[in-house]
N, C-alpha and C positions, 0 to 999 in steps of 0.2 A: 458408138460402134463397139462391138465385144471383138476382142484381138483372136486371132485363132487359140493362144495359150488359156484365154478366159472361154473358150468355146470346147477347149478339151478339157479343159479344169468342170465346166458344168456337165459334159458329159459322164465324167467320171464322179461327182457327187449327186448325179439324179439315177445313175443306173441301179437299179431294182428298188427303187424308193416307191412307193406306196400312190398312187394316185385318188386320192378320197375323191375333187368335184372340181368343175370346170363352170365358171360363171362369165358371163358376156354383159358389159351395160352396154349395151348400144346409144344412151343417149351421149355418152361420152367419150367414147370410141375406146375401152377399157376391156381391161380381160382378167383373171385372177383362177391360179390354180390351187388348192389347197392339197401339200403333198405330206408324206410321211418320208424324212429321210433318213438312208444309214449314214450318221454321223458317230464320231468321238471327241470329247474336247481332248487337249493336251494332255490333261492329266483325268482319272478317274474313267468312272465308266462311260457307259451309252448313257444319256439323259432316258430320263422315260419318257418323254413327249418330245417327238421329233417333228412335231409337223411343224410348216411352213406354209405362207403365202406366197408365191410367185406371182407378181403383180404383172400384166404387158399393159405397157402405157403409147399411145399410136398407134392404137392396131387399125390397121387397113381392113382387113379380111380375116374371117376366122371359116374357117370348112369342114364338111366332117363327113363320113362316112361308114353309116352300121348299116352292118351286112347281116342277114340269118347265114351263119355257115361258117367255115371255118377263113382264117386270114388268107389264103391261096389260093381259092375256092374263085373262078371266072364268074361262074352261075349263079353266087348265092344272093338273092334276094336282096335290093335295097331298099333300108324302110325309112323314109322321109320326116321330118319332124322340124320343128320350129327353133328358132335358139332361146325362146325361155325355156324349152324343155333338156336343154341342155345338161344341167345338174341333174334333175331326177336323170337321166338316161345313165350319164357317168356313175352314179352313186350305183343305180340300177347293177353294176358289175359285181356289187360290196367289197372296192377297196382294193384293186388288184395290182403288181409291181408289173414298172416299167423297164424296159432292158434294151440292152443295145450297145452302150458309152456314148451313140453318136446321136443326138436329138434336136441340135439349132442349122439352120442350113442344109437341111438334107431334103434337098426338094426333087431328086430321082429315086425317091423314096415317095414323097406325097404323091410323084408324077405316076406311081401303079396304080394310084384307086383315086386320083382326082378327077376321071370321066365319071366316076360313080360316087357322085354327091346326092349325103338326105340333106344337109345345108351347105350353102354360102352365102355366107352375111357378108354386106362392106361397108365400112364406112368412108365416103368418099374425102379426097380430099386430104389423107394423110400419108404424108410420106413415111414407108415402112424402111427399115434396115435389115431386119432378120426375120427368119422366120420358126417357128416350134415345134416338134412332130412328138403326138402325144400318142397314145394308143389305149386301149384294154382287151382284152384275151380271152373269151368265154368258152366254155364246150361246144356249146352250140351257135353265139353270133359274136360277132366282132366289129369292134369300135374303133376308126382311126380319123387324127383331128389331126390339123394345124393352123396356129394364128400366127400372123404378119404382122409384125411391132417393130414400135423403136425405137423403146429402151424396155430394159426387165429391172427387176428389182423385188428383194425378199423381203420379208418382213416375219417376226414372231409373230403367234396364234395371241399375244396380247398388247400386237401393235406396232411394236418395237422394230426398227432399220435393222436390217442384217445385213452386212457387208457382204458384198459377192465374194473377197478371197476367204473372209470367213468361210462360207457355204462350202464353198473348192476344198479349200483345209480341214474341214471336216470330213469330207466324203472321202478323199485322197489319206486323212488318217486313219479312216475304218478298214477303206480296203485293203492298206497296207498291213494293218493288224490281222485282217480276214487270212490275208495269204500268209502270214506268219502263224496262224493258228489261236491267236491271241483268242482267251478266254470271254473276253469283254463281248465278239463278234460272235460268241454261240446263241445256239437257242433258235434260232431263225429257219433252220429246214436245210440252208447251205451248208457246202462244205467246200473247201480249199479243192480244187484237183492236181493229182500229183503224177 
């Protein structure tokens, strides 16, 4: 079970992090995100490769919802699809950040566009503890996902365990750099508001 301090800890090191792809085994009741995050180590710059795997291991259910139109949009068209089409759909955004702080447990958030599912997948049989609310943002249509798992866990792009407070402690050192102005958090399109 992730405590609520590890629940505001990952809100605050996945917010405007990069969502590359969204993959489902279903033979194994598995989930895996591949993310870009704003991280800083202790010392030194931004790494230049930030992405991450986000593993969900138990997932029960994973759902989703693209719409033609915009995120508020009652009317806008839902276009249905399978869960191996899942990655092409997400990638389909080319790569777009995620925002918010708040992304595990916010199911009166999934409860606005859970009547209007293009999937729900389940796998029976597994007991979930949380659940992930992902999204993408287009001009024109919009993508909103969430899986029921239960446990997460990261991993480097070449395998390697990343510790959840690691993940936290990086996210929570960039942004504290972001809002101090720190040079390391330029280059991105943000800026500090004052």
């Amino acid at each position: 079970m992730l405590s609520r301090e590890q629940k505001t800890g990952l809100g605050v090191a996945l917010n405007e992090c990069t969502l590359l792809g969204v993959e489902i085994d279903t033979s194994r009741c598995l989930a895996a995100a591949t993310l870009a995050l704003l991280t800083l180590p202790e010392v030194g710059p931004m790494p230049r490769d930030t992405r991450v795997q986000l593993r969900f291991e138990g997932v029960g259910r994973a759902a989703a919802s693209l719409r033609r139109g915009h995120w508020n949009d009652p009317n806008a068209p839902v276009e249905v699809f399978r869960v191996e089409q899942l990655l092409a759909i997400v990638r389909s955004f080319g790569g777009l950040p995620i925002y918010g702080w708040q992304f595990i447990d916010q199911d009166a958030d999934i409860a606005t566009w859970d009547a209007r599912l293009s999937l729900d997948w389940r796998c029976p049989e597994q007991e979930v503890a949380h659940s992930m609310r992902l999204f993408q943002e287009g001009p024109d249509r919009h993508l909103d996902l969430a899986i029921w798992f239960r446990t997460l866990r990261f991993q480097t792009v070449d395998g390697r365990e990343l510790p959840l407070a690691d993940v936290i402690a990086g996210g929570k050192r960039w942004w504290d750099a972001f809002n101090a102005n720190d040079p390391r958090t330029q280059g991105l399109g943000m800026f500090p508001l004052r």
